[in-house]
C-alpha positions in Angstrom: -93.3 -77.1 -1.0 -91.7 -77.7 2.6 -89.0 -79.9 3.3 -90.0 -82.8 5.9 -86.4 -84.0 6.2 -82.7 -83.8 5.0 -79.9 -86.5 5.0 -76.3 -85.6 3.9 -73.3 -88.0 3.2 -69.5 -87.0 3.3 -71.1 -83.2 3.1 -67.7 -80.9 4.5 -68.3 -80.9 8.0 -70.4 -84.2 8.1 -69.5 -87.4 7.9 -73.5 -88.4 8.1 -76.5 -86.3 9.3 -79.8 -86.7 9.2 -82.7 -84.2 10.5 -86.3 -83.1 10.5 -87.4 -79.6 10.1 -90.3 -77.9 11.2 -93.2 -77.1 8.1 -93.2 -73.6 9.6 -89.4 -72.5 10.4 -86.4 -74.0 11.9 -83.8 -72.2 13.6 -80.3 -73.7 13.8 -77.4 -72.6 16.4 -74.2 -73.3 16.9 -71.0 -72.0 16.9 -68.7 -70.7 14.2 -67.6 -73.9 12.4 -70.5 -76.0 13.3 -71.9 -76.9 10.0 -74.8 -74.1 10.2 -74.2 -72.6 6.5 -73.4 -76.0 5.2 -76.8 -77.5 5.9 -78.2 -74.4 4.2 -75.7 -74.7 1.4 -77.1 -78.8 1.2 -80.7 -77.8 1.0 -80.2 -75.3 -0.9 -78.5 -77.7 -3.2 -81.7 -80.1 -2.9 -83.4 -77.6 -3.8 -81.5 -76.9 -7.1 -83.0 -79.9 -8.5 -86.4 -78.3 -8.5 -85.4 -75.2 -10.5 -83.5 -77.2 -12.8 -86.7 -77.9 -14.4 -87.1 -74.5 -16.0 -85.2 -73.4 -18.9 -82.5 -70.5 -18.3 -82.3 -70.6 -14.8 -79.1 -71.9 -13.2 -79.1 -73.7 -10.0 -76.2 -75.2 -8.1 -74.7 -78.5 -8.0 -71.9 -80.4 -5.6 -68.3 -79.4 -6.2 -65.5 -81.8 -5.0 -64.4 -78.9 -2.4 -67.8 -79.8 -0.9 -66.1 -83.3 -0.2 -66.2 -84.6 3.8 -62.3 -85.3 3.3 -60.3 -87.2 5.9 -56.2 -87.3 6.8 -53.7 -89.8 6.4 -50.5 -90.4 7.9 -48.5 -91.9 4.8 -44.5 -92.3 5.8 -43.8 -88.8 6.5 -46.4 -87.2 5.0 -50.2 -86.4 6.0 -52.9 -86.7 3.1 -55.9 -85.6 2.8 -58.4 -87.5 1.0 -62.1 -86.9 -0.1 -64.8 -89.1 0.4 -67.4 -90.3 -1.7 -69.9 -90.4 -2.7 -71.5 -87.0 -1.5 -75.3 -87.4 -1.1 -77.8 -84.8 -0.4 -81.2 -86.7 -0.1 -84.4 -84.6 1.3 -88.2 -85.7 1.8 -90.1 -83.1 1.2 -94.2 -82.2 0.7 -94.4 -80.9 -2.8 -98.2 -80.0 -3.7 -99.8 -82.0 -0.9 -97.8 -85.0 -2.0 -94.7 -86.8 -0.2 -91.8 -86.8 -2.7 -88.1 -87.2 -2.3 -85.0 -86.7 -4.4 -80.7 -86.9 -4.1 -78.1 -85.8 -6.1 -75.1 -87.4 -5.8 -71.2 -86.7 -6.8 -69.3 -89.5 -7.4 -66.0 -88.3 -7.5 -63.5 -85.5 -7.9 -64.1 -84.0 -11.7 -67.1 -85.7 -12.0 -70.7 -84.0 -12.1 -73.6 -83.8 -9.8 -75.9 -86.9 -10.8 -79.7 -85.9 -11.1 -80.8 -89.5 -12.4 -82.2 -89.7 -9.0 -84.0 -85.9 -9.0 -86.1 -87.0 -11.6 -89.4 -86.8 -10.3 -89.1 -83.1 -8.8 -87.4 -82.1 -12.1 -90.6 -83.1 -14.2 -92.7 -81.6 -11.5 -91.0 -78.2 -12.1 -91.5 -79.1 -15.8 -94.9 -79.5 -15.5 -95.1 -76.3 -13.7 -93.5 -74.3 -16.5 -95.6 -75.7 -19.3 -98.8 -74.4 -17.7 -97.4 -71.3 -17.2 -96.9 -71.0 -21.0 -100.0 -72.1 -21.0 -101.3 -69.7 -18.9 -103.2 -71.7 -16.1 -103.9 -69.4 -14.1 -104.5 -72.0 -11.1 -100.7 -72.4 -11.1 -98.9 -71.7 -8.0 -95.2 -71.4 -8.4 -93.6 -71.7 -5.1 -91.0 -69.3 -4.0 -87.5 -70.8 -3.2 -84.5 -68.2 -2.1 -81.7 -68.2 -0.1 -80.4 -64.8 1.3 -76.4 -65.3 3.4 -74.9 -63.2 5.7 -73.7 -60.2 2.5 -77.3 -59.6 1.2 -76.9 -55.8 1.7 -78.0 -54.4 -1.4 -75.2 -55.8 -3.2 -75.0 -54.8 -6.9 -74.5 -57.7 -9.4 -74.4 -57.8 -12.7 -78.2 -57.6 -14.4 -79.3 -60.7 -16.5 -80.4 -60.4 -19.9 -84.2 -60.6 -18.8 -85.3 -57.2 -19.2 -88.1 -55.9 -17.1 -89.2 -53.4 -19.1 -91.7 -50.0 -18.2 -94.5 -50.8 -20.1 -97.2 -53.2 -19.1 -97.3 -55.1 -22.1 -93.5 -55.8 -22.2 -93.3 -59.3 -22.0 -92.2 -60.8 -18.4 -92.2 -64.2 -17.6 -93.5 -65.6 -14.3 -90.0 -67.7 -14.3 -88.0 -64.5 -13.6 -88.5 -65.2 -10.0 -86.0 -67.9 -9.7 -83.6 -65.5 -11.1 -80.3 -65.5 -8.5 -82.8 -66.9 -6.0 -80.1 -69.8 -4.2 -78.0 -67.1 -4.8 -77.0 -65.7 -1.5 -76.6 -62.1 -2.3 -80.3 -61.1 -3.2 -80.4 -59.3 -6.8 -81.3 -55.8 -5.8 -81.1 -54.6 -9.3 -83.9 -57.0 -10.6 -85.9 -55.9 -8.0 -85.6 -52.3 -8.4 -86.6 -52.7 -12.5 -89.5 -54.2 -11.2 -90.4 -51.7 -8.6 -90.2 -49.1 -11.5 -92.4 -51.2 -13.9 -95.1 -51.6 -11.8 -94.9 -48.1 -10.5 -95.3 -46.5 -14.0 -98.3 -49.3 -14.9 -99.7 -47.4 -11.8 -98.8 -43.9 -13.0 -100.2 -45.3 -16.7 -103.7 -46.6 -15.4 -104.2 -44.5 -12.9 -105.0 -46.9 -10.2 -103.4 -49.2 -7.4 -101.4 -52.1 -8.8 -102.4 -55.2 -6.5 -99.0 -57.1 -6.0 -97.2 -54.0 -5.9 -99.2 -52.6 -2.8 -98.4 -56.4 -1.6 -94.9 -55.7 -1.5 -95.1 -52.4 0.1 -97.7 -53.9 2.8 -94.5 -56.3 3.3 -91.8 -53.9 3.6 -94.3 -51.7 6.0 -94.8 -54.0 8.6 -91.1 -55.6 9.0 -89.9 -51.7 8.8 -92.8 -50.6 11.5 -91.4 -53.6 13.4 -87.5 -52.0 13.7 -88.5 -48.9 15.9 -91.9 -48.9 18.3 -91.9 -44.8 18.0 -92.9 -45.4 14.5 -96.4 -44.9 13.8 -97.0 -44.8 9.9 -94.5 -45.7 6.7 -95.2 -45.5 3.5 -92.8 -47.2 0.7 -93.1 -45.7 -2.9 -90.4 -45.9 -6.4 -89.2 -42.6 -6.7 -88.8 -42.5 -10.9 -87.0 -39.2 -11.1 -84.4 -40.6 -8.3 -84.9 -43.8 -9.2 -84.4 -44.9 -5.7 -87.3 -46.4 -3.1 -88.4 -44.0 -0.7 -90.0 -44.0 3.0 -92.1 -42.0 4.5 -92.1 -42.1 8.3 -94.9 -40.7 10.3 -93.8 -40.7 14.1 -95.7 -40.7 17.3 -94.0 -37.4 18.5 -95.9 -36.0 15.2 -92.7 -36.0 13.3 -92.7 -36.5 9.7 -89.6 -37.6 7.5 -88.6 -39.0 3.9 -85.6 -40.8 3.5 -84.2 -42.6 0.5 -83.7 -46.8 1.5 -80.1 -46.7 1.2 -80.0 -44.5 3.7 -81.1 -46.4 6.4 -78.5 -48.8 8.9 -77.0 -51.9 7.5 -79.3 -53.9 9.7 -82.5 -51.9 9.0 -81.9 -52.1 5.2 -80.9 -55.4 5.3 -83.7 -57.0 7.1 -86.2 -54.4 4.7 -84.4 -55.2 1.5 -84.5 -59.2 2.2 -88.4 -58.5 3.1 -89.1 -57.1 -0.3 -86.9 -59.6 -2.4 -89.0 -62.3 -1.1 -91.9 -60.0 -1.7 -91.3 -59.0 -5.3 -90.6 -62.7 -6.3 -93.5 -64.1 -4.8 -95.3 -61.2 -7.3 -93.1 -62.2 -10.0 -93.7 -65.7 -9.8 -97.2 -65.1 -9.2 -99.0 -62.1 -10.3 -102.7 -63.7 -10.9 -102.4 -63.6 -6.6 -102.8 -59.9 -7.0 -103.2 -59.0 -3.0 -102.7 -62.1 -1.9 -98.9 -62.9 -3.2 -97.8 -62.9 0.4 -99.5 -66.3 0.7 -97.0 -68.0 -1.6 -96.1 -71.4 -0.3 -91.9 -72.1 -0.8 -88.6 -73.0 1.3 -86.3 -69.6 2.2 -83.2 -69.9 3.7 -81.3 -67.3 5.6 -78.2 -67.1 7.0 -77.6 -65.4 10.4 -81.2 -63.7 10.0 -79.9 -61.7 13.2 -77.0 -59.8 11.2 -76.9 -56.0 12.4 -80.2 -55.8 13.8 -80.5 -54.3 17.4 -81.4 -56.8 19.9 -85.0 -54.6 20.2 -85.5 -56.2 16.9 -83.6 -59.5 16.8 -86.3 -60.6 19.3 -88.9 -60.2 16.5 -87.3 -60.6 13.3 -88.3 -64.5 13.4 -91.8 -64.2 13.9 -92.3 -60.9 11.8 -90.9 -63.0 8.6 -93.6 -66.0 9.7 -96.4 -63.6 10.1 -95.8 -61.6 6.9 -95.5 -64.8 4.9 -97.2 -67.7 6.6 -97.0 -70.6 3.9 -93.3 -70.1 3.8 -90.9 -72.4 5.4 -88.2 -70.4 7.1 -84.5 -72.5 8.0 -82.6 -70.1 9.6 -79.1 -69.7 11.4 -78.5 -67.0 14.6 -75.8 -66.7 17.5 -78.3 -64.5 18.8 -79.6 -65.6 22.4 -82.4 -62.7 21.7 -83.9 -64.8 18.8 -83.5 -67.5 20.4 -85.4 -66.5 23.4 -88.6 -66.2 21.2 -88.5 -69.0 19.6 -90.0 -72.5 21.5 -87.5 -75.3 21.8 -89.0 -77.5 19.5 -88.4 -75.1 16.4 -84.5 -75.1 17.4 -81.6 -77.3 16.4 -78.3 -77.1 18.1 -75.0 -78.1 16.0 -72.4 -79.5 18.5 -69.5 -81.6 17.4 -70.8 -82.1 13.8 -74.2 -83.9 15.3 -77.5 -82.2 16.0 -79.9 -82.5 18.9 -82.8 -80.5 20.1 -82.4 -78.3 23.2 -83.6 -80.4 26.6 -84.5 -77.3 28.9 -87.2 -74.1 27.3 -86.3 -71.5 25.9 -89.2 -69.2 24.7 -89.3 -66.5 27.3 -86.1 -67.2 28.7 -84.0 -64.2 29.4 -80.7 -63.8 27.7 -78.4 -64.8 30.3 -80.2 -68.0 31.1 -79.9 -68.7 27.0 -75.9 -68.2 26.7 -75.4 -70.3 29.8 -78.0 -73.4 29.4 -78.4 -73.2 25.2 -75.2 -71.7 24.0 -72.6 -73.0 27.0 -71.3 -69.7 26.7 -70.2 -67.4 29.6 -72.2 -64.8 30.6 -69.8 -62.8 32.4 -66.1 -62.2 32.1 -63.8 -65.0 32.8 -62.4 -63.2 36.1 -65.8 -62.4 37.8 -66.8 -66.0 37.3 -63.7 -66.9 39.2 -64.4 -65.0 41.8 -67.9 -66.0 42.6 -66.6 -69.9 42.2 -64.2 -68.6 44.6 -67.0 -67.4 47.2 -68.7 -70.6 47.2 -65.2 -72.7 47.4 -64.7 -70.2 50.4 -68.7 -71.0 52.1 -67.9 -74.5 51.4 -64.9 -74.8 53.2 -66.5 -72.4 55.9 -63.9 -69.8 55.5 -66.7 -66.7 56.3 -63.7 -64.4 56.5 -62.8 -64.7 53.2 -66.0 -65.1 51.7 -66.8 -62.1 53.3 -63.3 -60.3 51.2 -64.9 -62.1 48.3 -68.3 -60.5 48.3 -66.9 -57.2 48.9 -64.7 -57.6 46.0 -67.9 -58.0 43.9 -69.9 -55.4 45.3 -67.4 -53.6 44.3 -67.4 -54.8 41.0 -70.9 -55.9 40.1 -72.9 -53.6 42.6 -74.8 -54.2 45.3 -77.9 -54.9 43.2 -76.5 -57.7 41.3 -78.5 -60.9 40.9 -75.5 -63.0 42.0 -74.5 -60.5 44.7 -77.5 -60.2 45.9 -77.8 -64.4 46.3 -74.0 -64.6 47.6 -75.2 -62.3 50.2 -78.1 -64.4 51.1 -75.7 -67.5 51.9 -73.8 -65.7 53.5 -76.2 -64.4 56.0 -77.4 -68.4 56.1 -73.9 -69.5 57.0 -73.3 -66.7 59.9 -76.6 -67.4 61.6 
């Protein structure tokens, strides 16, 4: 499943948007307020429709606060006013075939229509009746959404046990459990972990999709520190905790418990082996090849705590690990950015998208906040100051040019990029 294209109507922020994503990943940037979580939020809705097609699992729909709502001087007083109807409409490619879908909401206190979500909602249904059936040629696709408080957040466990034994009954459908839910379900995913690491105590021998996982969780963790040589991930049943080993190039050895690690470590790992363990969950026949589950994950602000080392490869470590995914994304990181090529970026400005006009793969950072972002890459008062310098060489006032460009030396060093072109002019002007 990949989504080709999304249009929203009277969704929050927008009035009317319509964009293509890229079958591989997309990366949107903006800044705070621009509408990035809300196009998640809307696809994320589209894809609601899918899992409504299975029984038990909950999926959500459009809520009036979701309303584009506009003001109105009345008299004295200013009123705000919804507007409908809200529309979330996406093309997608759904088994090698085009397919689209929209749910609508009408009106305050009415409920998301899915008279037009019909055909993805018997697709799913179709799905789930040869999984009862056990076809084992099904492919379930994994759909998930992780936001910015994924951090091993403990919510409360859903009556689907997971149970020990091998032959307790677990259904394939399990993972879609919490999965547009944007604080992952670490407690599912730990009752897994055990599972299949007593089936491996049991049997005596490697469980397939469990060394999957670990293979997962190995290279995005190898990927957080290049002094790293080896880690090994394992289910620690007397702790009940996961556990790292860490060979390191100095000849180092370490174990550490997960929860141990930094915020941004143990996020980015923890999100790594959610997608993981559902793509096992959902399908299990894939033994060692679960990573190549096809499906649509979302994440929001994929950059959060990581260290810029890191933030630079985060993108294409979650591509490489599962290439048949689609990956939309949101970062105010100029270091993701700055691996990513322009076409796989969409900038949010003023409630409209557009694509970047000058590269950015390779760029360095400071050449992404000032041509991508429009931000400022130095403080307000040193950009002043080196306006100042060229006002002054412009006006052919050398003297205080020259006050100018001492003032930054001071400031900046003499080895500063823009010092060290100020000076240049300056030499130009006094020859």
């Amino acid at each position: 499943m990949k989504i080709n294209n999304l249009k929203i109507k009277n969704f929050r922020c927008f009035e009317n948007l319509n964009i293509s994503l890229q079958s591989d990943y997309t990366v949107l940037i903006g800044i705070n307020g621009s509408g990035k979580s809300s196009i998640l939020d809307s696809i994320s809705i589209a894809l609601g429709s899918y899992l409504t097609g299975y029984d038990k699992i909950k999926a959500n729909g459009i809520h009036a606060d979701d309303a584009h709502y506009k003001m109105y001087e009345m008299g004295s007083n200013i009123e705000r006013q919804g507007q409908y109807p809200v529309e979330v409409y996406v093309d997608a490619n759904v088994d090698n075939q085009e397919m689209s879908w929209k749910r609508t909401l009408n009106g305050e206190g009415r409920r998301t229509t899915y008279g037009d979500a019909k055909n993805i909602i018997a697709y799913a249904q179709q799905l789930q009746s040869k999984v009862r059936a056990g076809d084992k040629n099904c492919i379930l696709p994994i759909i998930a959404y992780y936001g910015t408080g994924i951090l091993w957040m403990q919510k409360k466990e859903k009556r689907i046990i997971i149970g020990k034994n091998k032959k307790t009954e677990t259904s394939r459908i399990s993972g879609y459990i919490d999965c547009l839910d944007v604080a992952s379900n670490e407690k599912l995913m730990m009752k897994w972990f055990e599972k299949m690491t007593y089936i491996q105590l049991q049997d005596g021998e490697m469980v397939p999709e469990l060394e999957a996982v670990k293979k997962a969780m190995k290279q995005c963790f190898m990927s957080s520190d290049e002094n790293i040589l080896d880690a090994k991930f394992s289910f620690d049943v007397k702790s009940n905790e996961i556990e790292i080993l860490i060979f390191k190039k100095n000849g180092i050895k370490e174990k550490l418990p997960m929860k141990s690690l930094s915020d941004g470590i143990k996020g980015a790992v923890s999100m790594i082996a959610d997608i993981a363990y559902r793509m096992a969950m959902l399908n299990p026949h894939l033994f060692d090849n679960v990573l190549q589950t096809p499906g649509v994950v979302l994440i929001d602000e994929v950059d959060i705590h990581l260290h810029p080392a890191w933030q630079k490869k985060i993108v294409s470590d979650l591509v490489s690990t599962f290439p048949n995914v689609q990956f939309v994304v949101t970062t105010h990181s100029p270091s993701v950015i700055a691996n990513v090529p322009k076409e796989h970026i969409l900038i949010l400005d003023n409630y409209e998208v557009h694509l970047p006009q000058n590269t950015t793969y390779g760029r360095d950072v400071s050449a992404i906040l000032r041509e991508i972002m429009y931000a400022d890459v130095r403080p307000k008062e040193v950009s002043e100051m080196i306006k100042k310098f060229y006002d002054a060489i412009d006006e052919d006032d050398i003297e205080q040019a020259k006050k100018l460009l001492d003032n930054m030396k001071t400031i900046l060093g003499d080895l500063d990029s823009e010092v060290v072109q100020a000076q240049v002019y300056l030499d130009v002007q006094e020859v």
